[in-house]
VEXZA-297596 format. One record per residue: x, y, z of N, C-alpha, C in turn. Coordinates in steps of 0.001 Angstrom, whole numbers, plus 500000, padded with zeros to 6 digits. Each point is the difference from the previous one (the first is absolute). Last residue first. Layout:
% VEXZA-297596
XYZXYZXYZ/...
% end
This chain:
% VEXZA-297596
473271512221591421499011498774500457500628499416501498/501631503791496800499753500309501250499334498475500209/501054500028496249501177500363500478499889499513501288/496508497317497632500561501572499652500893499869500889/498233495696498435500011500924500953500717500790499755/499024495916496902498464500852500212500451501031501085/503663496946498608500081501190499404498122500878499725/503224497212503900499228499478498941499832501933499206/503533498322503014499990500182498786498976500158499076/501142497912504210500096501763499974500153500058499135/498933495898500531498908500050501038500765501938499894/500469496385496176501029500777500237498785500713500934/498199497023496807500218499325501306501441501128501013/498409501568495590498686499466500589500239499670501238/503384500768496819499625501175500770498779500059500715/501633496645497782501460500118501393498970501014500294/497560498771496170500302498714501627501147500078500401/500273502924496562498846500106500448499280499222501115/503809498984497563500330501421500817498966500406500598/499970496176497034500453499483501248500680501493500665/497414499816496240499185499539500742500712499838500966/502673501547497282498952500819499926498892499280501179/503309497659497785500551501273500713499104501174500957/498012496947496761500635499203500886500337500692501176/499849501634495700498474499977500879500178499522501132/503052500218497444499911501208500256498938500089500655/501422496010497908500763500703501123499365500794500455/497946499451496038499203499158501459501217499990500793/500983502459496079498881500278500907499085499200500957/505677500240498899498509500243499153498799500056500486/504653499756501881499851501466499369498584499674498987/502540496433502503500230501510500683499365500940499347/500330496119497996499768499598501116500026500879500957/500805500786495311499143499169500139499701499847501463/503773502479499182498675500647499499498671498601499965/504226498506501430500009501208500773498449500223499647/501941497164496811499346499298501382499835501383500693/502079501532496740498866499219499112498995499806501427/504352501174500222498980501166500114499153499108499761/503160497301499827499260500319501363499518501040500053/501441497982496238499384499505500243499498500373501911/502868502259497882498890500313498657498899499139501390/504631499976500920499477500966500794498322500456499261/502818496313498870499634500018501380498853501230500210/502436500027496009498704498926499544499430499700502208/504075502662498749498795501203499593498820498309500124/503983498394501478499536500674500541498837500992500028/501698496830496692499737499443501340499617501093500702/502147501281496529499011499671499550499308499266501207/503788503537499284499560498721501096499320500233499583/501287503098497794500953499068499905499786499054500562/497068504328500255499878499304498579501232498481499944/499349502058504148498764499446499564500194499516498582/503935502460501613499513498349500857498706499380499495/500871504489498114501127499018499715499580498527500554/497750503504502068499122500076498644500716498740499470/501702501693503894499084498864500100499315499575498773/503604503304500254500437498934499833498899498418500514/499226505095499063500499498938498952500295499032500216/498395502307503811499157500031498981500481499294498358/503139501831503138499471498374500569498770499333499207/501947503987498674500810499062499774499222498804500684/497814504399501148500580499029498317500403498918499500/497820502328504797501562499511499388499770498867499205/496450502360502419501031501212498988501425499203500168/496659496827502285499784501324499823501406500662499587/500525494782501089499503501682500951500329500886498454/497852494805499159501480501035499933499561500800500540/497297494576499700500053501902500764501547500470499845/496529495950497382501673500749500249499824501416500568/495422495931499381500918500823499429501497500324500638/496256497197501642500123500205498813500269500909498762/499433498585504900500656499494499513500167499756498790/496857502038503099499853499189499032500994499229499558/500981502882503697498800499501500374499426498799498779/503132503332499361500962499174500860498621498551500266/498262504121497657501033499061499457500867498599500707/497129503512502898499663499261498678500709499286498774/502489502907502808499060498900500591499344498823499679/501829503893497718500969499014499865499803499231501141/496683503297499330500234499218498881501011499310500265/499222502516503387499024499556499908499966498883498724/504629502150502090498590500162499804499385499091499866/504661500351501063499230499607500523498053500755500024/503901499569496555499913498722501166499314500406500944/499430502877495455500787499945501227499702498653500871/500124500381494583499278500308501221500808499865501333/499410497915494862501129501239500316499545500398501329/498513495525497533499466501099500971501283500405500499/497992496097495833501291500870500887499483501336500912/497815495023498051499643501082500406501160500251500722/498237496322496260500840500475501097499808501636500249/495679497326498215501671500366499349500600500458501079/495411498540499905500864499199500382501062499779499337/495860502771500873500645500175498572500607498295499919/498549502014504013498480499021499303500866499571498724/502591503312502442499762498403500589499546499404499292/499709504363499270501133499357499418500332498580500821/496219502324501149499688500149498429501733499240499551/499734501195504390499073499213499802499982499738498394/502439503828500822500906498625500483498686499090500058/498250503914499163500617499718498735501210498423500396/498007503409503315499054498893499753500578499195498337/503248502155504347499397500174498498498669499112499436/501177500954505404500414499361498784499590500272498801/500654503694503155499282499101499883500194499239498773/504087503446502773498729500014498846499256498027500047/503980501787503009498555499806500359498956499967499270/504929500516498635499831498827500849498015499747500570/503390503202496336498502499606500225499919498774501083/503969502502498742499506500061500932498541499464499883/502656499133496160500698498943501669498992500750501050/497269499799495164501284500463500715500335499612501545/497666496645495854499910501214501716500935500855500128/498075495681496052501152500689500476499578501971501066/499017494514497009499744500775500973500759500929500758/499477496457495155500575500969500502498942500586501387/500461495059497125498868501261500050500692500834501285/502050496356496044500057500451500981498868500926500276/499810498382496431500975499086500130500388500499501126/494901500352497646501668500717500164500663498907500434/495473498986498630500768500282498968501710500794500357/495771499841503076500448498370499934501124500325498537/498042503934501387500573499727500457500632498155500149/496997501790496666501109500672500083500982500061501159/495578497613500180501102499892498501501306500682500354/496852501775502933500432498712500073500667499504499371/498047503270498672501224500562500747500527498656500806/495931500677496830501350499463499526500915500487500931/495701501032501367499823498625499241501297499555499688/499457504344501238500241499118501507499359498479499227/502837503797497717498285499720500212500467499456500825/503695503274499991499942498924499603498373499582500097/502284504128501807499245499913498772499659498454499575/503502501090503074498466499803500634498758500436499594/504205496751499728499361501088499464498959500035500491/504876497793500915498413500028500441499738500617499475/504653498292499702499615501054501331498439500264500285/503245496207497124498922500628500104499576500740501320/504359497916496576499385499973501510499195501012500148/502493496705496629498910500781499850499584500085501973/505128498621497407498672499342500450498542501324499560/504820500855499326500128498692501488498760499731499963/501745503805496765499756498536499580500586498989501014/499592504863502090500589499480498455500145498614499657/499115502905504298499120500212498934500091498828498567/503575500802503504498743499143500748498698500049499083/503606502806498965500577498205500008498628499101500350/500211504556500245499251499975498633500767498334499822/499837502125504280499133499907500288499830499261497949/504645500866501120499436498555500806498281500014499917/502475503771498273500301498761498851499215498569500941/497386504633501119501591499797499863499869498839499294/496390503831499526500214498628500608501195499702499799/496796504191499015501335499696500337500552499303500965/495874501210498269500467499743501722501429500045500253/497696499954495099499218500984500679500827500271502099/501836496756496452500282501441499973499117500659500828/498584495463500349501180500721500559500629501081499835/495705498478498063500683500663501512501071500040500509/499666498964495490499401501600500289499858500285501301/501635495799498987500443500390499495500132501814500190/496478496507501006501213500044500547500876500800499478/496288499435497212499964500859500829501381499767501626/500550497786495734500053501274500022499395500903501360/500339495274500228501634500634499517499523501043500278/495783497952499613501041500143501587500933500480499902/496624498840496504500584501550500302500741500389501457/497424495406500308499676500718498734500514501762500235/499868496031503043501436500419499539499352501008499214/496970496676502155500467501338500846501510500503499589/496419496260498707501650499775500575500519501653500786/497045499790496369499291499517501103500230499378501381/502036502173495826498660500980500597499446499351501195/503123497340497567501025501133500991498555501038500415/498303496602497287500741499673501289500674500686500460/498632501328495670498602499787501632500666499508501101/502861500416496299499290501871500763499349499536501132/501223495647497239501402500961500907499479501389500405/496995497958496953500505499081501504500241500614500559/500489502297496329498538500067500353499915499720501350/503743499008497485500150501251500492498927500042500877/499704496799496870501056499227501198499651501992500557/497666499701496762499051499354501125501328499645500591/501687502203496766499138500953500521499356499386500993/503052497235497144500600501492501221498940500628500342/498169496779497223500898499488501030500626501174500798/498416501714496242498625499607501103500517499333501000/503109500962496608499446501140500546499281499419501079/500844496694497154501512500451500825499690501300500961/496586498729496771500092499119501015501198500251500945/499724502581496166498767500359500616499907498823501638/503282499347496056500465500707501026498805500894501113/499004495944497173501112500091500578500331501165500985/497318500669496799499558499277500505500446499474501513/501904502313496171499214501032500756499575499266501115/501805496691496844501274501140501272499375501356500313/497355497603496851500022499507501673500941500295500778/499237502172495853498657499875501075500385499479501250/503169500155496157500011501525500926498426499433501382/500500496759497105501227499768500529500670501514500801/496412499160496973499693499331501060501069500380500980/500597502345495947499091500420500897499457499104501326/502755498309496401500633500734500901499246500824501054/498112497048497025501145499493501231500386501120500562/497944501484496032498941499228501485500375499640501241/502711500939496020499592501345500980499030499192500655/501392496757497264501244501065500854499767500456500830/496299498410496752500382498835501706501177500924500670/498952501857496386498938500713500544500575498876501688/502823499083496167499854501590500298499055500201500916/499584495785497633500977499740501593500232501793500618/496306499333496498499814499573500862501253500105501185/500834501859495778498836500593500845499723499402501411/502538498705495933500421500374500685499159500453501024/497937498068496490500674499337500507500977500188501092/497761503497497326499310499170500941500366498837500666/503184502203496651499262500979501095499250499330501271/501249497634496170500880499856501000499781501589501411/497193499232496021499558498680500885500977500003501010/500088503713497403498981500175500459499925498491501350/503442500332496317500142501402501221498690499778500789/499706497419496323500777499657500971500480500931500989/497040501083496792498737499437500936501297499040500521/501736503388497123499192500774501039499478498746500893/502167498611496185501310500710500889499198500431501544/497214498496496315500602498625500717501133500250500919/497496503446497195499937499900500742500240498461500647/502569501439496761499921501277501223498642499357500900/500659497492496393501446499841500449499365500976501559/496993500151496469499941498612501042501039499892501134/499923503543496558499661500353501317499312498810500629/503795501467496880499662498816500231499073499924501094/503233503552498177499000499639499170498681498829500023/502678501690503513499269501992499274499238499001498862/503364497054502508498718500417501052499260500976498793/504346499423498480498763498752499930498528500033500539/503294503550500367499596500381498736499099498132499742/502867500728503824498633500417500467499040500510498486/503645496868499971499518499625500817498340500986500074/503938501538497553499577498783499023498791499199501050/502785503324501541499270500673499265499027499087499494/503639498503502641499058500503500564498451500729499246/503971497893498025499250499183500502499040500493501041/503082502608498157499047499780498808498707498922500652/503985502938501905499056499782500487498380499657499283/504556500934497955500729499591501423498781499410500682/499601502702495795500346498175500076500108499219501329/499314505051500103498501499417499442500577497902500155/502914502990503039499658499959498704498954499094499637/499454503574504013500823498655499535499865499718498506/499129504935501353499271499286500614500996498617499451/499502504634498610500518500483501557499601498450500294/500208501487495492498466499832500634499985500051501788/504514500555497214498809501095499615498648499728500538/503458497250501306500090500754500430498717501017499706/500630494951500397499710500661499197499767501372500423/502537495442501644499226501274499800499943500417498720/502724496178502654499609499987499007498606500792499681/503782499573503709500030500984498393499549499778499080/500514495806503530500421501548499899500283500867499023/496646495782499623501430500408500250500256501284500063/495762496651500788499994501090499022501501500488500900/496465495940499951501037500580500169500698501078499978/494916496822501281500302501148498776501612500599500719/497301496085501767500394500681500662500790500598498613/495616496794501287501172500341498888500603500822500312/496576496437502733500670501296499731501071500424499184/496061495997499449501508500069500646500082501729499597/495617499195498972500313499034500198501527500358501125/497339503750497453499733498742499112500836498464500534/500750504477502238498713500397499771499456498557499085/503163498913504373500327500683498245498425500242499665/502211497567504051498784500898500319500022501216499190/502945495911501079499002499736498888498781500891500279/503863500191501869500795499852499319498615499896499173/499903501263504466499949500985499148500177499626498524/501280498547504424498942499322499929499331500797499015/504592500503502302498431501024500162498686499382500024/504045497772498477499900500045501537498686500871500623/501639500174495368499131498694500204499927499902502112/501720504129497724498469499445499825499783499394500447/504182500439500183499415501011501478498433499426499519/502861497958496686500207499292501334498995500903501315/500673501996496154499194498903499523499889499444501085/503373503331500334498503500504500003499062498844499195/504072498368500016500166500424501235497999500842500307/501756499552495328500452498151500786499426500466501444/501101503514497172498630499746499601499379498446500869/504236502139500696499338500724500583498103499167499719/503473498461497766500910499664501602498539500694500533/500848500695495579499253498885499986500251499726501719/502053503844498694497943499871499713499552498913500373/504468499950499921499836500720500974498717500062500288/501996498526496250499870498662501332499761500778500727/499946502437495965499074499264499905499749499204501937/501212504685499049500939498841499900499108499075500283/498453503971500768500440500114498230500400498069499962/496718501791504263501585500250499618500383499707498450/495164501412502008500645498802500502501431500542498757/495792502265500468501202500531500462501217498863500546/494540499103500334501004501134499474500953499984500181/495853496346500146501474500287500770500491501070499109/494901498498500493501159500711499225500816500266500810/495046497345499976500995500404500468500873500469499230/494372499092500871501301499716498731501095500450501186/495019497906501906501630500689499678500055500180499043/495399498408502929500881499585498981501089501474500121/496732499191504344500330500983498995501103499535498989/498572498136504759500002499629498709500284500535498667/500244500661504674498459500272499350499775499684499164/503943499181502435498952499822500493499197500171499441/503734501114497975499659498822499707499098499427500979/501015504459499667499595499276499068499579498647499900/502595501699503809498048500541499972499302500057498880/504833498892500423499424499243500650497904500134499836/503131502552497883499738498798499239499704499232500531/500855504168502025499161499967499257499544498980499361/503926499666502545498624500314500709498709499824499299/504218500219497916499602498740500616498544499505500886/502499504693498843499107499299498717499648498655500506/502732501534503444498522500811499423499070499577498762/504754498477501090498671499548501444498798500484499312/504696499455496667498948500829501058498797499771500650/502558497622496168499926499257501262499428501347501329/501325501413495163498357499047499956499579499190501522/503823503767497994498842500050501097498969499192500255/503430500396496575500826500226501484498762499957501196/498650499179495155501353498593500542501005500382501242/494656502020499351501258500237499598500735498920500167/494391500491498940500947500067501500501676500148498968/493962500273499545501613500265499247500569499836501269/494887498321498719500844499880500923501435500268499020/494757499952499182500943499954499293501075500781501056/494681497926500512501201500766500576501360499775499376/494216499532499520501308499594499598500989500649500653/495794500904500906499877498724500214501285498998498862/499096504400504259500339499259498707499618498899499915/499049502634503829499311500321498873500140499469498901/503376500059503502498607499079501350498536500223498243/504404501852499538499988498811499750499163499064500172/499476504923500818500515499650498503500091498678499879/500426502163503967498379499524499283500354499662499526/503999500023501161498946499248500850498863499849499702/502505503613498568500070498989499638499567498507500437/499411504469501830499452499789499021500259498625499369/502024501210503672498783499165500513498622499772498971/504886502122499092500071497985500407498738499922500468/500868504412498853499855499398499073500298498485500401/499295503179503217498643499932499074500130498828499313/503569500961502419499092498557500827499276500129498851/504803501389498974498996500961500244498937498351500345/503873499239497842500555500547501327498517500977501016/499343495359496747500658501574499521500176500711502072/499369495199497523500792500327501336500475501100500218/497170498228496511499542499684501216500792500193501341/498544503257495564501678499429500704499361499088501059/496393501808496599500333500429500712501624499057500445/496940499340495634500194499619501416500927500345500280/497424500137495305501243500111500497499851500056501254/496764497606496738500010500569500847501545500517500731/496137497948495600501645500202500763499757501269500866/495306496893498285500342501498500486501453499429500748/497263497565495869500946499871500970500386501416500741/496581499218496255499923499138500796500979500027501333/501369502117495477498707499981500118499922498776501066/504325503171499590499682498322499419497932499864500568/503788505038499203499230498873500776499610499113499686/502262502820496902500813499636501758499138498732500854/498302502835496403500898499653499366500519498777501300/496518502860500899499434498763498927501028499153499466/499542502546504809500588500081498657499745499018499597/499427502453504989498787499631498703501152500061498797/501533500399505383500068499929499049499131499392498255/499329501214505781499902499423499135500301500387498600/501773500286505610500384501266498600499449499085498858/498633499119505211501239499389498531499539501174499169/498879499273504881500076500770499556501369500129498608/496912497271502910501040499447500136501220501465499150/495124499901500579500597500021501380501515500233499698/497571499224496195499853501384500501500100500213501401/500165495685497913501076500665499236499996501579500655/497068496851501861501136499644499913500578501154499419/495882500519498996499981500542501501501430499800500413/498751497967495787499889501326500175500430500841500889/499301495138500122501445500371499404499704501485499770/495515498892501408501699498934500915501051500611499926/495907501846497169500312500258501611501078499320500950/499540500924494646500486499553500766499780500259502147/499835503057496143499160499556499904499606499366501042/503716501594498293499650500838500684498796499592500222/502805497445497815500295500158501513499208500906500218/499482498769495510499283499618500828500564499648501859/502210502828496824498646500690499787499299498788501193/504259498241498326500065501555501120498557500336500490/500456496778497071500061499129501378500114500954500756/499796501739495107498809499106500216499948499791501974/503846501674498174498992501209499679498868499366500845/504373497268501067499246500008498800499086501034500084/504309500280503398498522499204499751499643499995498358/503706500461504372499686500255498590499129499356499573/501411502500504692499336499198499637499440499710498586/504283501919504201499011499622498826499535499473499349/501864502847505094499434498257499023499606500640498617/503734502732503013498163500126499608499809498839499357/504124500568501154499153500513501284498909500366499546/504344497869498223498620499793499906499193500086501330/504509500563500235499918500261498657498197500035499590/503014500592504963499372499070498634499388500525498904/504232501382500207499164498598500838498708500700501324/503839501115495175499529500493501269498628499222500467/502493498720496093500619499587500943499600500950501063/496578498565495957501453500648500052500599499676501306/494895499791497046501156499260500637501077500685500326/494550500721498656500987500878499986500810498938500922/495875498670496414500275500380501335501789500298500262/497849499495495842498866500436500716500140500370501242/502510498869495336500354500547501033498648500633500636/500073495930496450500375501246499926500134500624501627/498614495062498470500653500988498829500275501556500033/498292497041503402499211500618499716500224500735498470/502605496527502168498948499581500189499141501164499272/504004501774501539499990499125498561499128499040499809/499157502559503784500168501049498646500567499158499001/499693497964504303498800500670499611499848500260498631/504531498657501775499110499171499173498619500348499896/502710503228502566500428499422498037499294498890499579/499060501214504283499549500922499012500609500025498804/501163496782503186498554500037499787499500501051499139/504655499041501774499539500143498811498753499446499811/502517499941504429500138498851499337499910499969498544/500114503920503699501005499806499050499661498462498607/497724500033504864500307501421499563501317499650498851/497043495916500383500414500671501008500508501461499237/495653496906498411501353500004500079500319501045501340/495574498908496341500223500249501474501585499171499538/495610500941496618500917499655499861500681501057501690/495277497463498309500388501293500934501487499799499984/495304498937497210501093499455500265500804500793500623/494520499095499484500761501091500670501322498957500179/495791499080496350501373500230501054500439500727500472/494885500130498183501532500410499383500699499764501403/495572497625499572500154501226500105501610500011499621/497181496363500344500168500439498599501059501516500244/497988496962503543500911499727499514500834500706498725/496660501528503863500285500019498930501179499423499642/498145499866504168498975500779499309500104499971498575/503139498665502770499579499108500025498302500329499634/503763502954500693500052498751498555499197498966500403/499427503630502962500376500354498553500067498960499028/500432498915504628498705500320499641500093500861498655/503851499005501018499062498579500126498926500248499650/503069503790500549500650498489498795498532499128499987/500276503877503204500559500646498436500163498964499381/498235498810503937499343501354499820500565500248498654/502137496373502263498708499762499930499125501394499389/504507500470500873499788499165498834498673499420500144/500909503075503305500446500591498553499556499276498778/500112498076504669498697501303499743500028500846498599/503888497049501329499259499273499853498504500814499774/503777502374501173500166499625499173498430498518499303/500110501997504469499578501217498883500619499407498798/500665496948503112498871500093499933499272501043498837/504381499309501193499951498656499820498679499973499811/501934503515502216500227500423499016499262498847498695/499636499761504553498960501173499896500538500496498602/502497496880502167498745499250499808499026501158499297/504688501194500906499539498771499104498616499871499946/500910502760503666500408500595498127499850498797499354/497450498766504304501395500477499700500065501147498387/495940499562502864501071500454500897501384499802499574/495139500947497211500401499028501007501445500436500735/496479502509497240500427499674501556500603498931500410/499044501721495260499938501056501193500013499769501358/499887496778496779500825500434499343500236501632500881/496334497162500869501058499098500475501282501058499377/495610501395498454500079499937501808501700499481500447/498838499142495566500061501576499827500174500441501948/499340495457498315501166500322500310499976501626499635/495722498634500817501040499058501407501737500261499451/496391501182496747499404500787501071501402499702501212/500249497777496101500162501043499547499617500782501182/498193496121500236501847499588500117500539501522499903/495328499762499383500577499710501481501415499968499897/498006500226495632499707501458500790500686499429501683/499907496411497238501074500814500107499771501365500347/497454495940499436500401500439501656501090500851499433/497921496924496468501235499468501472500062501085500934/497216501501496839499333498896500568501087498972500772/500537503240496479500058501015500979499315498463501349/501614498523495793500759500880501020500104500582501309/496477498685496475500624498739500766500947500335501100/497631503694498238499182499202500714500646498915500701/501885502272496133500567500724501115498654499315500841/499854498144495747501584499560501182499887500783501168/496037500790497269500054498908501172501282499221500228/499252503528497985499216500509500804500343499104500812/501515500054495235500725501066501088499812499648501396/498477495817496742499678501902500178501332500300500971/500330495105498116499550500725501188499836500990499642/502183497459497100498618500013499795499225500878500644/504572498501500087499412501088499283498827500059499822/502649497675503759499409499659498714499615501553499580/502426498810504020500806499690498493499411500030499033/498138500089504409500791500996499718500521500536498421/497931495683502261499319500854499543500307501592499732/503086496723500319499296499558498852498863500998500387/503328499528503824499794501064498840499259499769498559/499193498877505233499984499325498476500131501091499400/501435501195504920498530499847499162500811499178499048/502047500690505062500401499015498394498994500070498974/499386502602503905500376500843499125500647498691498960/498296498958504398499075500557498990500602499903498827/502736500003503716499408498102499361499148500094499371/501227503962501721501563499460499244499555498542499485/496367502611502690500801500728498580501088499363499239/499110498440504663498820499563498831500504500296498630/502697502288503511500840498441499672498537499373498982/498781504441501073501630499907499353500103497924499339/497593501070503795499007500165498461500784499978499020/502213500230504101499487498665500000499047499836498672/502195503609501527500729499342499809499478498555499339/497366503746502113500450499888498817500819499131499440/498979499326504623498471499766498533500689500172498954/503516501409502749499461498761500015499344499448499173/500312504629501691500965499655498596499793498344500078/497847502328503581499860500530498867500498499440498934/500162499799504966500726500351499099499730500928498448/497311497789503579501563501001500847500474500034499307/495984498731498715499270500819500881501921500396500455/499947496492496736499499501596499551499781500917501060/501294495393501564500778501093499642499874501344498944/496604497541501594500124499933501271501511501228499739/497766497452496622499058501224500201500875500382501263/501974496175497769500006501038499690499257501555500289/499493496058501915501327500193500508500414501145499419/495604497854499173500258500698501471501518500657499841/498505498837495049499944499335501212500428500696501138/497990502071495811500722499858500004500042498928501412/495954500624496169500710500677501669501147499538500193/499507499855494942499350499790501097500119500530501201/500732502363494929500798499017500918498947499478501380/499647500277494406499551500548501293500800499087501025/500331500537494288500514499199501422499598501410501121/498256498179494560500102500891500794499966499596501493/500773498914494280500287499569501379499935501203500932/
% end
């Protein structure tokens, strides 16, 4: 079977181009409805080497392997980025390995908490003292790996489990005596050792097994942590043994404890996830060691022995152990990959999301600039602000400044295309004289604030030329010249009488239309010119002297 992915649909190309993580997400989610292969063609012995790793390699797992190696380095929580590198582990060190080779030698990985006696049962498993136990913690700071001469030699060989073991940096043990032909024991790091190496070692270690022989204590079995771990067992499926240590002498006490950690299983969902069916949970009472080998007593942990010494002779047995690790591997696969997919959607579109929340504030802002740019406010505070320090303006000239409106004095930088605009956009249009200017010529800029047909204030002396003109249109508010206050208090009236600023709009308006545009003017014009025609001393063809 070989899966090509198609063009993906618009929605997805659209969020590859802003995101990125999406598409992936979404091949992911294929991958997870892929990855149910038929294990019958897996299962058979018949297949070559060549062509499991073909079948394998043919669900897309170089991609999955590509997307959570990416995902395990970036995503944004610790969980998820941990939830992934764990998952990148067991596809890379378990799956694609065993699923190349069923035959190949077990990897059983005996895991517990600091103290639980993993390294005593290693070593009485191993009949002799291989790995180092005692009460300074942790105790096992170097993995080890007991092997058969034969399963040692062919790790080095081994490009999968080879490369595994020599990352993972295990101390491989070669003994003919010790080691069980077929099955590589494995002592494991503290999963809740006080040091990260050794918990993120262990983590491989489990994400690689395809047995896991689980120790816990009758004081420590309800601990969060190991729980953890058995949670992420029993996602992947990975068969068990178990061993309660150290349970109390007194029979009802054991039996109280043994009652209770049956109960944490079955709630776990753990109760039937035993290397041969139901989980067996191996007892073993306080003090029942074997000192000289440094390790549990051989009787105490017979049923354990008796389990993986079945597997060594029975290699139907071993591999029917391997191609269920394998099917619950793949079986797990699919909702694991749907997880992270989701979750990656679910980072996409709250990018998504918040990319839109952005753009909304940016085109509302956008609006909001042009219109104050065009409105005649844009940087008004501030440069107000700077003139007045610059003039040193009192509290009444920075009253009259300060959020009453927009009052436009004229620019005379302004284009002469948009100055119009800009004056129809104020809320008052400012004119202002000093008191002695009485004889200066009307401003030509008061025409221009007529046409506008915004109210028009004129600071100016009464009896000039401009507060003539004004009086004359009726369309605007005359205050005398250099007094402030009065100057505020027409600004006040205009902005508070709405009636009144809408009078005085609508009669600049009329004023400039009927007075002030260019056929008036012509008008005006034709009728000065027929006074000065029919005017018998006036005409203007005779000189002085005439």
């Amino acid at each position: 079977m070989r899966i090509r992915f198609s063009s993906q649909p618009s929605k997805w190309k659209n969020r590859e181009r802003r995101m990125g993580s999406t598409t992936i997400g979404s091949r992911l989610h294929a991958l997870a409805r892929l990855a149910g292969v038929d294990l019958i063609r897996l299962d058979s012995v018949r297949h070559p080497l060549g062509r499991r790793v073909r079948l394998i390699r043919s669900l897309g797992i170089d991609l999955v392997l590509d997307v959570l190696e990416r995902r395990a380095a970036s995503a944004a929580r610790d969980d998820s980025r941990k939830r992934a590198a764990a998952l990148h582990r067991h596809v890379a060190d378990y799956l694609i390995p065993r699923a190349a080779s069923l035959e190949a030698p077990l990897a059983v990985v005996i895991m517990g908490s600091t103290g639980a006696g993993k390294s005593s049962l290693f070593n009485a498993l191993a009949g002799k003292r291989v790995s180092a136990s005692g009460v300074l913690r942790p105790t096992t700071r170097e993995p080890v790996l007991l092997a058969a001469p034969e399963d040692a030699a062919a790790l080095e060989t081994d490009t999968d489990r080879g490369a595994w073991a020599r990352r993972a940096q295990l101390r491989i043990v070669a003994d003919a005596e010790a080691g069980r032909r077929g099955l590589l024991l494995i002592d494991a790091p503290d999963i809740d050792s006080v040091e990260s190496a050794n918990r993120e070692l262990a983590a491989e270690l489990l994400e690689a097994a395809d047995l896991v022989v689980y120790v816990t204590t009758a004081s420590r079995y309800a601990d969060q942590v190991p729980w953890q771990m058995l949670e992420r067992a029993r996602e992947r499926g990975v068969p068990l043994l178990a061993v309660l240590n150290r349970l109390p002498p007194e029979q009802a006490d054991a039996a109280s404890v043994r009652e209770d950690h049956r109960r944490l299983l079955e709630r776990g969902r753990l109760a039937e996830s035993g290397a041969f069916g139901a989980l067996e949970v191996v007892s073993v009472v306080e003090g029942e060691v074997d000192a000289e080998r440094d390790a549990l007593a051989a009787d105490a942990v017979a049923p354990v022995r008796a389990a993986l010494d079945h597997l060594v002779r029975d290699q139907d047995a071993r591999r029917e152990l391997a191609r269920r690790a394998l099917a619950a591997s793949l079986g797990a696969l699919p909702p694991q990959l749907s997880g992270i997919a989701g979750e990656m959607d679910a980072e996409a579109e709250a990018g998504d999301r918040l990319l839109a929340i952005a753009s909304r504030a940016y085109a509302a802002r956008r609006a909001a600039l042009g219109e104050e740019i065009g409105g005649g406010t844009f940087l008004r505070t501030e440069v107000l602000r700077e003139w007045q320090a610059f003039v040193g303006a009192g509290r009444v000239t920075q009253l009259l400044t300060r959020g009453i409106g927009r009052i436009t004095a004229g620019n005379a930088f302004e284009p002469e295309s948009t100055f119009s605009d800009v004056l129809a956009a104020a809320d008052v249009l400012l004119v202002s004289e000093r008191a002695s200017a009485i004889d200066m010529s009307l401003p030509s800029k008061l025409t221009s604030y007529f046409a506008a047909g915004r109210p028009v204030l004129a600071a100016v002396s009464p009896g000039g030329a401009t507060a003539r003109e004004v009086q004359r249109s009726g369309g605007g508010v005359l205050v005398p010249a250099g007094q402030p206050h009065a100057l505020l208090d027409a600004v006040l009236r205009l902005q508070g009488d709405h009636g009144l600023a809408r009078r005085v709009c609508e009669a600049a308006a009329a004023y400039a239309t009927e007075s002030l545009g260019a056929e008036p003017a012509l008008l005006r014009a034709e009728q000065f010119i027929e006074r000065l025609m029919v005017a018998p001393d006036c005409s203007p063809l005779k000189g002085k002297g005439s």
